[in-house]
N, C-alpha and C positions, 0 to 999 in steps of 0.2 A: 743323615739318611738320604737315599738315593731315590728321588721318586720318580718311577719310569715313566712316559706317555707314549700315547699312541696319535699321529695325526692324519687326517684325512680332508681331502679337498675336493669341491664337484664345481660345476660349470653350468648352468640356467640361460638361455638367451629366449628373453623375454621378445612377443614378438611386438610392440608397442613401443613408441620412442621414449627416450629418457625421461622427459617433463609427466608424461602418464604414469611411467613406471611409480615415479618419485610423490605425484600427486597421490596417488593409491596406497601407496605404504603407508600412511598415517589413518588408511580405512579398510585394511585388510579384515582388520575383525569386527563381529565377528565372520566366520565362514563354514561355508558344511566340512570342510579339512581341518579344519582348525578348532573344535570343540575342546583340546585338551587345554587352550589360552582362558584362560576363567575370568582377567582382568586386567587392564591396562591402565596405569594414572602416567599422566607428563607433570615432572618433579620439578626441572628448569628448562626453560627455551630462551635464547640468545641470537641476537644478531653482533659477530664480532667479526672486521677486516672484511666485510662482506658475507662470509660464511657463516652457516645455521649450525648452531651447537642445542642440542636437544640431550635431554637424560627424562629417560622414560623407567618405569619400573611394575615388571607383570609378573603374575601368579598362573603359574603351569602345574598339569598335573599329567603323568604318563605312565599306565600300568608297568608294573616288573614283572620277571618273570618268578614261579616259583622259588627257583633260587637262592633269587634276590629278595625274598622277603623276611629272611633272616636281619638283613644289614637295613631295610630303608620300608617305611610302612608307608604306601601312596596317597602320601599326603602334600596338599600344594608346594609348589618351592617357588618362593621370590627370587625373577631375574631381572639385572640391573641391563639396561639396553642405555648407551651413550653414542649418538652420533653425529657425522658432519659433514651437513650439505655444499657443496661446492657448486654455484653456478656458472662459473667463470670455467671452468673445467670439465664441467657437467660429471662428476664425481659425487655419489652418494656412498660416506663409510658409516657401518652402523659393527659397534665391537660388544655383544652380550658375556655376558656370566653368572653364576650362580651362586646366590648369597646362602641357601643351605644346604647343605650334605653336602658339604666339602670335600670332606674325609674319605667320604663314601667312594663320591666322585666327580670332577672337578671339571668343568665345561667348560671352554673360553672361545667363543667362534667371533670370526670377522667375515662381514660380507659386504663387498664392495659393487656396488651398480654403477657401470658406464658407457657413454654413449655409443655404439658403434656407427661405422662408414655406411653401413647400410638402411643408419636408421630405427633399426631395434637395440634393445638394451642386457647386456650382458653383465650377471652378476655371480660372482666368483664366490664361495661358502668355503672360510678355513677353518677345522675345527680344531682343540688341541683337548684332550681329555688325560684324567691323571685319575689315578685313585692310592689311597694309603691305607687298604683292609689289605694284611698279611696274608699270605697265601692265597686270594682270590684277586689280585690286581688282575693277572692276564685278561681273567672271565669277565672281570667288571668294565676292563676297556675297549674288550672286543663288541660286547653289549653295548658298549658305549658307541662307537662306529657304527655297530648295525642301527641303530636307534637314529644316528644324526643324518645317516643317507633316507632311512624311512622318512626323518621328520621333514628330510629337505623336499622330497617328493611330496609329501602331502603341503607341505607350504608351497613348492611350486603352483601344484592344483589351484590350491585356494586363493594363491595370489592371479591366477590367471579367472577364476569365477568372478572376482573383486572387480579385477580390468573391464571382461566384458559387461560387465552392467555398468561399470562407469562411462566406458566408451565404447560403446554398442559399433563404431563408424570407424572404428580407428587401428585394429586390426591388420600389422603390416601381412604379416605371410602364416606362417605353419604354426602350430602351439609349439609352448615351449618344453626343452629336452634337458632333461638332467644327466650329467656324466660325470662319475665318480674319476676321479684324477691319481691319487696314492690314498694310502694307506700302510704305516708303519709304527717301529717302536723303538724309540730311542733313549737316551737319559736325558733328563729333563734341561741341563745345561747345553745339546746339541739339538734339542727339537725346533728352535727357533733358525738356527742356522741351516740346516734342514729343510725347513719348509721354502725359506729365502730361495736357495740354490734349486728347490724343482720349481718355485715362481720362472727362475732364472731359465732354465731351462727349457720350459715349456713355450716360456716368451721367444726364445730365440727360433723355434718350432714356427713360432706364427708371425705371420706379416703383419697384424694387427698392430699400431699403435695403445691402441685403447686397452687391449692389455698387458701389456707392456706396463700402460701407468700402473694396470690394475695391481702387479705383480707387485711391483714398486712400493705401492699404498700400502697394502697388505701386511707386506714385509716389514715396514715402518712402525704400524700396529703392533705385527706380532714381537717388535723388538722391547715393545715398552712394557708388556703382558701386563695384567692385570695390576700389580701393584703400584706404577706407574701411570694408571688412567688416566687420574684424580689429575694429577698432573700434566697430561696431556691435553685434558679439556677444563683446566683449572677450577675445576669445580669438589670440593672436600667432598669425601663419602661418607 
């Protein structure tokens, strides 16, 4: 069986330096944007080679549309969050996915925070969505996209409420801007390779070193997908 995806990618430049961005992330919730996040436990935290390996695991809930409530009753769904801190690099990857309604529909995003030249922190959001209901995949991935650009915008917000209370003082320039990057549909053997070559592209667009790694990281992520995690941050599922 041929299961088609859809992938999409946005852009956030946070306007606060990396060490706040990174400090804040483990206090984002809760937030007035974020009401759909119900619960967060941290499963294992590691110091390995210098770098922070974390597996975290939260319970989200997010209305559907009439539609969709044939296939999926809104009810929480457990997502597994694994990632890893780089200080030496000042790279934060964190790689989410979705332990129920697989079938339904299949979420595997990677989002990469890194320092930029000017001091604020830019983080890259890849998302890859699947689904395996007959005759409704198109509808359920295009939902799927519309959903992961809303969710990003509202996580944007809320991770930007989070900052300023944390660091009332520390506020480089402008709030941050969300920009949707692609959006397509491929089979599911060429969505990886795919995403790679508009990382590559987009890289070569900008002078940016910083993403440049980012694209890099990302890529490296999305080679190993989900089945492959466990093994990337050697931790069984």
């Amino acid at each position: 069986m041929v299961v088609t995806a859809s992938t999409c990618r946005t852009e956030t430049v946070f306007d606060y330096s990396w060490i706040h961005v990174v400090s804040a992330y483990w206090n984002r919730y809760p937030n007035p944007s974020s009401t759909h996040v119900l619960t967060e436990d941290t499963i294992r935290r590691e110091v390995r080679d210098g770098k922070l390996y974390s597996r975290r695991l939260l319970s989200k809930t997010n209305p559907v549309p009439k539609w969709g409530a044939r296939f999926y009753n809104n009810l929480p769904v457990k997502i597994v969050e694994d990632s890893v801190l780089d200080p030496v690099k000042k790279t934060f990857t964190t790689f989410t996915r979705n332990l129920g309604m697989k079938k339904i529909m299949k979420v595997d995003e990677i989002v990469v925070y890194s320092e930029q030249k000017d001091g604020r922190t830019l983080a890259v959001r890849s998302a890859y969505i699947s689904s395996q209901v007959f005759g409704f995949s198109r509808a359920i991935r295009a939902f799927g996209i519309e959903r992961f650009k809303s969710n990003g915008n509202k996580a944007s917000n809320g991770f930007n409420y989070v900052l300023r209370r944390m660091f009332p003082q520390h506020q480089l320039s402008a709030t941050a801007s969300l920009t949707p990057i692609s959006s397509q549909s491929t089979a599911a053997s060429a969505t990886y390779s795919d995403m790679a070559s508009a990382s590559a592209n987009h890289s070569g667009s900008s002078t940016s070193e910083a993403l440049k790694r980012t694209a890099k990281i990302s890529y490296e992520f999305c080679k190993g997908h989900a089945s492959k995690i466990a093994q990337l941050f050697s931790v069984k599922n």
